[in-house]
C-alpha distance (Angstrom), angle and dihedral (degrees) to the residues before:
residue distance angle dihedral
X1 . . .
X2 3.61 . .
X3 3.92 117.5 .
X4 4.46 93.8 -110.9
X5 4.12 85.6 56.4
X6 3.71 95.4 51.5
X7 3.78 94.6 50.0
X8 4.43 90.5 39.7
X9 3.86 79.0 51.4
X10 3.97 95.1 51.6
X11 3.80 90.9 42.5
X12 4.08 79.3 55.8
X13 3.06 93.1 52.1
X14 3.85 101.1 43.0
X15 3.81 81.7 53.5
X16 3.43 104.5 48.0
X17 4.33 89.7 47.9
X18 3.70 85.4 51.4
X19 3.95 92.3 54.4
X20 3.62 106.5 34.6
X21 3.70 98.3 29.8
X22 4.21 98.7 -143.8
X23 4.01 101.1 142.4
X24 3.64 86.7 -140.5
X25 3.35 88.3 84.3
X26 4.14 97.0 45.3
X27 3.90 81.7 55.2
X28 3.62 92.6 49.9
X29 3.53 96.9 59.1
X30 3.69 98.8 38.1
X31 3.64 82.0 60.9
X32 3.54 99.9 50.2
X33 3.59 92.8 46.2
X34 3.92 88.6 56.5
X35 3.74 81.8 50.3
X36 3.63 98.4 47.7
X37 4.26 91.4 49.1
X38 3.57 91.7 44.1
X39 3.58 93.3 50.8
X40 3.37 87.0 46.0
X41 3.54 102.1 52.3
X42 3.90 91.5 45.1
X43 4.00 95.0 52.7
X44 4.55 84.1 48.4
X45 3.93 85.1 59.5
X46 3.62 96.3 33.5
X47 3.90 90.2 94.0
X48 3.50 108.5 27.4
X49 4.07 118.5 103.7
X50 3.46 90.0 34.0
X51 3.75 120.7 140.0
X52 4.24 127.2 -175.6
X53 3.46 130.3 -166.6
X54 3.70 130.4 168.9
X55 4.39 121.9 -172.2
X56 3.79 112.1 -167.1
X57 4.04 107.7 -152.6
X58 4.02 88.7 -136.8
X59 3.24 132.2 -13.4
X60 3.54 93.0 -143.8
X61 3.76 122.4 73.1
X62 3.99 141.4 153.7
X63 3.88 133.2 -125.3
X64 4.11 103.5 -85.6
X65 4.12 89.3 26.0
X66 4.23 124.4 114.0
X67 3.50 116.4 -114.6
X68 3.99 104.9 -151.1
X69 3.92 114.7 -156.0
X70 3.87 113.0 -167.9
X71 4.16 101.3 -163.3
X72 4.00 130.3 175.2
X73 3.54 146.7 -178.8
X74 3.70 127.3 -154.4
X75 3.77 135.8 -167.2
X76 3.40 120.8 -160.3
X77 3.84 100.2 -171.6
X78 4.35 128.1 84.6
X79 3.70 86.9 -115.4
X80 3.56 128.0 94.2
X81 3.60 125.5 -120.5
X82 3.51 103.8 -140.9
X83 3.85 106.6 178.9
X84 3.48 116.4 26.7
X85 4.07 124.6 160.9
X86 3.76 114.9 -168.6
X87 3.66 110.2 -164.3
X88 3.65 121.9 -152.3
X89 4.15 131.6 -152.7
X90 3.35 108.9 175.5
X91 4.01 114.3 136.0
X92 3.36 103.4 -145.9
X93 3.85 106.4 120.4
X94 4.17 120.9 -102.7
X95 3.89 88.6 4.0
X96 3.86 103.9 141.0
X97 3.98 108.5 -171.7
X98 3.47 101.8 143.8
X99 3.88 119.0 104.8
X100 3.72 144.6 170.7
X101 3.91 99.6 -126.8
X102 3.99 134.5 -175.4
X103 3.99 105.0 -161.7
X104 3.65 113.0 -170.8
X105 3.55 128.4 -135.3
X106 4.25 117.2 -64.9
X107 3.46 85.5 -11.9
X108 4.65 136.0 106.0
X109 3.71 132.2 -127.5
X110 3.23 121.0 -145.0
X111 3.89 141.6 -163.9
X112 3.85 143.2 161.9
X113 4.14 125.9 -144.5
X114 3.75 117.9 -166.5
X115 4.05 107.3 -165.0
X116 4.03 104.6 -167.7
X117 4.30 94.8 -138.9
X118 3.82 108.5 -116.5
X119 3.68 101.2 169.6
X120 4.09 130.7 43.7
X121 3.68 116.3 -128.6
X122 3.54 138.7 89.5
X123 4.21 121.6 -77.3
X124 3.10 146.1 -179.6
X125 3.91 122.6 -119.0
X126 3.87 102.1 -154.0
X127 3.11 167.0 -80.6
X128 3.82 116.7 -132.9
X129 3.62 136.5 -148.3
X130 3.90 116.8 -150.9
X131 4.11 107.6 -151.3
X132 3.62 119.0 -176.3
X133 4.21 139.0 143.3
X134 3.45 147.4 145.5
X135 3.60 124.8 -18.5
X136 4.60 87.2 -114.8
X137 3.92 90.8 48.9
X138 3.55 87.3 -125.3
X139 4.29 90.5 130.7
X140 3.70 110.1 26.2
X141 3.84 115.6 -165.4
X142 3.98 134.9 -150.5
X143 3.48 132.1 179.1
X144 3.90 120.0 -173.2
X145 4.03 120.5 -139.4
X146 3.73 128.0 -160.0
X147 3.82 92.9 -155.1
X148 4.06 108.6 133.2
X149 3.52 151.4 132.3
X150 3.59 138.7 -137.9
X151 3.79 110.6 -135.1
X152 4.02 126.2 -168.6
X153 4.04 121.2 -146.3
X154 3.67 106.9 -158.9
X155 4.11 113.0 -160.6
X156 3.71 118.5 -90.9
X157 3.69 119.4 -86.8
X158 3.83 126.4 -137.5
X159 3.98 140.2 -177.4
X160 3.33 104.4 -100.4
X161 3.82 98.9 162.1
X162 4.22 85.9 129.9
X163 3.47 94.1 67.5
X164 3.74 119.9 107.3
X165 3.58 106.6 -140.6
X166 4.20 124.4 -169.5
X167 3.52 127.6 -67.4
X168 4.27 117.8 -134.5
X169 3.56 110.4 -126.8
X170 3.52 94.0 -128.0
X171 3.92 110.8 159.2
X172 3.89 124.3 -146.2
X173 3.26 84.4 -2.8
X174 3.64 103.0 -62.7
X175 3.58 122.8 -165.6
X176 3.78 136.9 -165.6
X177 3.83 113.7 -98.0
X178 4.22 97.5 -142.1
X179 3.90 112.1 109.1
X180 3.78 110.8 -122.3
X181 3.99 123.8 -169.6
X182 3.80 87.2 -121.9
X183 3.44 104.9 106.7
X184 4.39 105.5 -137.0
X185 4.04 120.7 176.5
X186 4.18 85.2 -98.2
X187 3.69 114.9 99.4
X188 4.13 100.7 -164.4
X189 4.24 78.9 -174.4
X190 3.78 160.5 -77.9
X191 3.88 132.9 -62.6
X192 3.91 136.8 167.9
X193 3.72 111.0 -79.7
X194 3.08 126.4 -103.3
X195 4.26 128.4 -158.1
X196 3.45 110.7 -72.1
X197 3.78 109.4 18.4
X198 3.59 112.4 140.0
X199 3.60 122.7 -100.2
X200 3.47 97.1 -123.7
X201 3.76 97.0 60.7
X202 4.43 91.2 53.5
X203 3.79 107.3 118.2
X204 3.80 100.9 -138.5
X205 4.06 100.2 -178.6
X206 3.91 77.9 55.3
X207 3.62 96.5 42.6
X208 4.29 87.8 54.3
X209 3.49 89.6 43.1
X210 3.97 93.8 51.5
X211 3.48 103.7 33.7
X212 3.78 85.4 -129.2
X213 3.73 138.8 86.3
X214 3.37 108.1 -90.1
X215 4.19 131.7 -175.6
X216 3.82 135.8 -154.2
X217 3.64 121.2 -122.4
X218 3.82 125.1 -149.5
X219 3.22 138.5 -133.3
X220 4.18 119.7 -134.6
X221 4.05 113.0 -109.3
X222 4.25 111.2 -85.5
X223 3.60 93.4 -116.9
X224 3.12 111.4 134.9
X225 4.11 115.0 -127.1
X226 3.84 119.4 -95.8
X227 3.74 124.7 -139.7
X228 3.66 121.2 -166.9
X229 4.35 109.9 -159.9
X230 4.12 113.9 -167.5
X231 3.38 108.7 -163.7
X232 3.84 103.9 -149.0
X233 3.95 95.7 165.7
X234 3.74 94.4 148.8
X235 3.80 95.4 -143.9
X236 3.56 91.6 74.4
X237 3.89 98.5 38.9
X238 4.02 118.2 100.9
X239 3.54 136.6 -179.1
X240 3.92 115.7 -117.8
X241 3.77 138.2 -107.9
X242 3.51 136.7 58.3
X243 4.00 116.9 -125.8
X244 3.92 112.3 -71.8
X245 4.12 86.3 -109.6
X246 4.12 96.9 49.7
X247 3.46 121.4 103.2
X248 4.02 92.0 -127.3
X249 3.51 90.2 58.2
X250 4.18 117.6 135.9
X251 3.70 133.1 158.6
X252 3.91 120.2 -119.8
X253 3.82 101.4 -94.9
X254 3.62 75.2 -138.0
X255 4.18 133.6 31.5
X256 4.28 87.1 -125.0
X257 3.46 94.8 44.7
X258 4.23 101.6 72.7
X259 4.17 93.7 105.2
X260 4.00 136.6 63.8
X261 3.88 84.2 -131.5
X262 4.13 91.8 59.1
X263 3.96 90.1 44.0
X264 3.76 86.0 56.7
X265 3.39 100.6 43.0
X266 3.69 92.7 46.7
X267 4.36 89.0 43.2
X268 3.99 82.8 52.3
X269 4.20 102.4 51.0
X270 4.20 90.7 37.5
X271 4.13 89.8 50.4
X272 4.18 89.8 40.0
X273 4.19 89.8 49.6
X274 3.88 99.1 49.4
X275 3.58 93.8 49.0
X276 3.96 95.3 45.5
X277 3.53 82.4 51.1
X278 3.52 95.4 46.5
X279 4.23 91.1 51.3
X280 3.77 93.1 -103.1
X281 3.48 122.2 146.6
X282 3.79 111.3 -119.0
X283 4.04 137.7 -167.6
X284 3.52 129.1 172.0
X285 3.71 135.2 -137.7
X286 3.76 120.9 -169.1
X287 3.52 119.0 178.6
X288 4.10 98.6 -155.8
X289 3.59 117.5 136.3
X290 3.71 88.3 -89.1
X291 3.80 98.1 49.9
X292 3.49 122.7 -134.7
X293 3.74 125.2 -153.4
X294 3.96 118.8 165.4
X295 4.30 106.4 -174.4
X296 4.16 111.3 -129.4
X297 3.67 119.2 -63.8
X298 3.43 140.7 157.3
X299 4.37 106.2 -171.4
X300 3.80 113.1 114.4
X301 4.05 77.0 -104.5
X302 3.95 90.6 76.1
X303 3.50 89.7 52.1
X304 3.51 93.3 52.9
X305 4.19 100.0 47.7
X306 4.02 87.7 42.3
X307 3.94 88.0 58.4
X308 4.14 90.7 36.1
X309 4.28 88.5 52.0
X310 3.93 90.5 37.6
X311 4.02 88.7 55.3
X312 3.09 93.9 55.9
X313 3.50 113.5 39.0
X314 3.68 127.6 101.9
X315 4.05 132.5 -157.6
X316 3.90 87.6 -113.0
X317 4.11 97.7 121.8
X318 3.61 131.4 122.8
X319 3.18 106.1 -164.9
X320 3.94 115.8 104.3
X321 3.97 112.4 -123.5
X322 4.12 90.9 -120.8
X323 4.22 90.1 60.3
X324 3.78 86.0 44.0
X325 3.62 100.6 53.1
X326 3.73 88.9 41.8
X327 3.84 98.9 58.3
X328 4.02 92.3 38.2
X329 4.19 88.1 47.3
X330 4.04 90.0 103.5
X331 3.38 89.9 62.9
X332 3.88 96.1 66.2
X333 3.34 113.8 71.1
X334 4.03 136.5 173.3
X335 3.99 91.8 -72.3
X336 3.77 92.4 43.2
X337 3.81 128.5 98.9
X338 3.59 136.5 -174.2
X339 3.82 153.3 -150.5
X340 3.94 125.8 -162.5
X341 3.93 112.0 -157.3
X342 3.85 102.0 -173.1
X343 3.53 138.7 132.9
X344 4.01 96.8 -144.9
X345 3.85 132.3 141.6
X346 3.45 89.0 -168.8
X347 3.93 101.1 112.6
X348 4.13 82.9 -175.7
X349 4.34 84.2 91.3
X350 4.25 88.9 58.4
X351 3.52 94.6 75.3
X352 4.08 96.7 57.6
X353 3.49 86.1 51.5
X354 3.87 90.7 57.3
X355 3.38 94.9 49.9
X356 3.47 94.3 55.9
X357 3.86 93.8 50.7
X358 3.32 87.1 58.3
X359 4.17 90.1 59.8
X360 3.71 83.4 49.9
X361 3.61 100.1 -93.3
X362 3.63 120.6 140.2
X363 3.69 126.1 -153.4
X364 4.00 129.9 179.2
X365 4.12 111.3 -170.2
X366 3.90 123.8 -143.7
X367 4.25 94.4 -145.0
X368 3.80 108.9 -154.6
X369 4.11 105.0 -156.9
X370 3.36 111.9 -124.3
X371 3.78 96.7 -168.9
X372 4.32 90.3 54.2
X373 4.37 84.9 65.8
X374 4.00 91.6 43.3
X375 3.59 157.6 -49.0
X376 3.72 95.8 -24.5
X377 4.13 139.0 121.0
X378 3.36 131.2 -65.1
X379 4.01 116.4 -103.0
X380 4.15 85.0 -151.8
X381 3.68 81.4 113.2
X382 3.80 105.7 46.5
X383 4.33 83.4 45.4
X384 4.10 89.8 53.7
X385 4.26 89.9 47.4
X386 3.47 88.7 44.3
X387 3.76 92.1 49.3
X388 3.24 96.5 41.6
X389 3.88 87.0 59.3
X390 3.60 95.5 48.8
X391 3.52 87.0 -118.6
X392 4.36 110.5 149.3
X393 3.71 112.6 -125.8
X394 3.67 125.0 -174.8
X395 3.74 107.1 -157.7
X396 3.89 118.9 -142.5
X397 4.53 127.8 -157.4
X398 3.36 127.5 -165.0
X399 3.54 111.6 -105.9
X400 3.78 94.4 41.0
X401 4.24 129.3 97.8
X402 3.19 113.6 -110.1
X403 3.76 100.8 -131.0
X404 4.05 83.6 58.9
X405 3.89 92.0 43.2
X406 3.75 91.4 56.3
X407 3.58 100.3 43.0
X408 3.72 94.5 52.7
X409 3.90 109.7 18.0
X410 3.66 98.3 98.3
X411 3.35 127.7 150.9
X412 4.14 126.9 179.3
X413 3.36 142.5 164.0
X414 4.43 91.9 -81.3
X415 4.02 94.8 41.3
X416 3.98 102.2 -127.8
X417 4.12 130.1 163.3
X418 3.25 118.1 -14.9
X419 4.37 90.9 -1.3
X420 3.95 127.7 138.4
X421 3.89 92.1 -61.9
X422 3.69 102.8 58.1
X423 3.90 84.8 96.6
């Protein structure tokens, strides 16, 4: 009974003994006013002495990793707290903090929630609110706390060692002509040294030939620079699955990868990690709303702000891929090669790609099929441009992995394992 009832019923009550004279009722109400003050004095206490703490493991995580949560309450005070409900609002998706607790007196409660991470993106792990009262419900308590952490989801990463990614056009050999502090086995030439070279880079046959100290200059590594486009135009972007009773129907091969925009994402942060890890230099195009462009790197710091932008990006662009690629085209050059994720029908983006193989830029595309997620068009004719341009495709279905799907999707101009008509 909700605390306004109980004290219209003792007014009653007071009433009613003050009409009718029985003294049951003047005992009544004396004893539901004790009630009422007790109950009210117990709920006032009921959240006092209470201490919460929450430790997050690490704040960063990646699509298929455990978030671990270590979270406590305290009480300070001899008494008990025999029904406490601690109410948790944090957004990250599965994560299961709240509890119904009884902490006893001077003394902490403990727990641990692991949340497997389904979904990239960045969340918010908190606050809490702390509810308690009397044991009749007649004063329920809150208390609101601003403890929280921010948590960031990077993308899921996959082996994609099978994929065939694009060769520079580099002839002879060629190599750029900018000095880079990563020492390579080509010595572009000598100059005086200067304080603080390393020893290992002094030229001593130049040094006795000079008469002065002389160091060795390097040239950066040949290969040629790696850009990774995402097409996240959001007209072309679908969610995936079939109904449950159509014939196309498949299961995700993976609970994050049901949408074009997840395949993408997930194409984009597998491609990026391989080649940092194979010394490439790597930049980044997205093409969300907000675009994203990150210049060619190779530190362990690209790595790190491709998978930060590629967590957070959404397929909510509206620019089509063919505009894009035109207005970003003077950043390719002759040492520059690229790969187009999209899932677009619209052959309109082939011809950009042309045009830059005919500067020397090569370009393989990772084609996500629209019509394999739902009722959409076929990409027959995006394959046969493509093909007909000599540019490599690897074609990816919902329902498959994408190490598998980029290993042996291909499709070129004479069809062959694993090409356009394997279904």
């Amino acid at each position: 009974m909700a605390a306004p009832k109980v004290v219209a019923l003792l007014l009653a009550l007071v009433i009613g003994a003050e009409y009718t004279g029985w003294p049951i009722l003047d005992q009544a109400a004396v004893a539901l006013l004790v009630l009422l003050g007790a109950s009210f004095l117990w709920s006032r206490w009921s959240l006092r002495g209470l201490g919460f703490q929450r430790r997050l493991a690490s704040d960063r995580a990646a699509v298929g990793d455990t978030v671990t949560e270590h979270l406590e309450v305290s009480n300070s005070r001899r008494l008990p707290k025999l029904w406490l409900e601690v109410r948790d609002a944090s957004t990250l998706p599965g994560h299961r903090a709240s509890r119904a607790l009884h902490v006893p007196g001077r003394a902490t409660t403990r727990w641990l929630v692991e949340t497997p991470c389904l979904r990239r993106g960045r969340f918010r792990l908190g606050p809490v609110t702390l509810r308690s009262g009397d044991p009749l419900g007649f004063f329920p308590r809150r208390r609101n706390l601003p403890a929280f952490h921010d948590v960031l989801v990077y993308p899921a990463t996959v082996d994609v060692s099978g994929f065939r990614l694009p060769a520079s056009h580099l002839s002879g050999g060629r190599v750029a002509l900018s000095k880079h502090p990563t020492v390579t086995s080509t010595v572009a030439g000598i100059r005086d040294y200067v304080p603080g070279d390393p020893l290992n880079r002094i030229s001593w046959t130049a040094t006795a030939r000079t008469g002065r100290m002389m160091t060795k200059e390097f040239d950066r590594d040949p290969s040629a620079d790696l850009w990774i486009i995402v097409d996240l135009d959001e007209r072309h972007h679908l969610a995936g699955g079939y109904a449950l009773d159509h014939p196309a129907h498949r299961e995700p091969v993976e609970p994050w990868l049901d949408t074009t925009e997840e395949y993408a994402v997930t194409i984009a942060a597998s491609l990026a990690g391989r080649c940092l890890d194979e010394g490439r230099m790597v930049g980044l195009i997205a093409t969300a709303d907000h675009l994203e462009v990150l210049s060619p790197d190779r530190s362990h710091r690209q790595h790190v702000k491709i998978l930060e932008s590629l967590a957070l990006v959404r397929a909510d662009g509206h620019m089509p891929l063919a505009e894009r690629l035109a207005i970003e085209a003077s950043r390719f050059g002759r040492e520059s090669s690229l790969v187009v994720i999209t899932p677009s029908v619209d052959d309109t983006w082939v011809k950009p790609l042309a045009e830059f193989a005919a500067r020397g830029v090569r370009a393989t595309v990772a084609l996500i099929e629209q019509n394999t997620f739902g009722p959409a068009p076929s990409s027959l004719m995006v394959v046969s441009a493509l093909a007909a341009m000599e540019i490599p495709v690897q074609l990816v279905k919902y329902g498959e992995s994408v190490g598998h799907a980029l290993t042996t999707g291909t499709a070129d101009a004479r069809g062959g394992p694993g090409g356009y008509a394997r279904g």
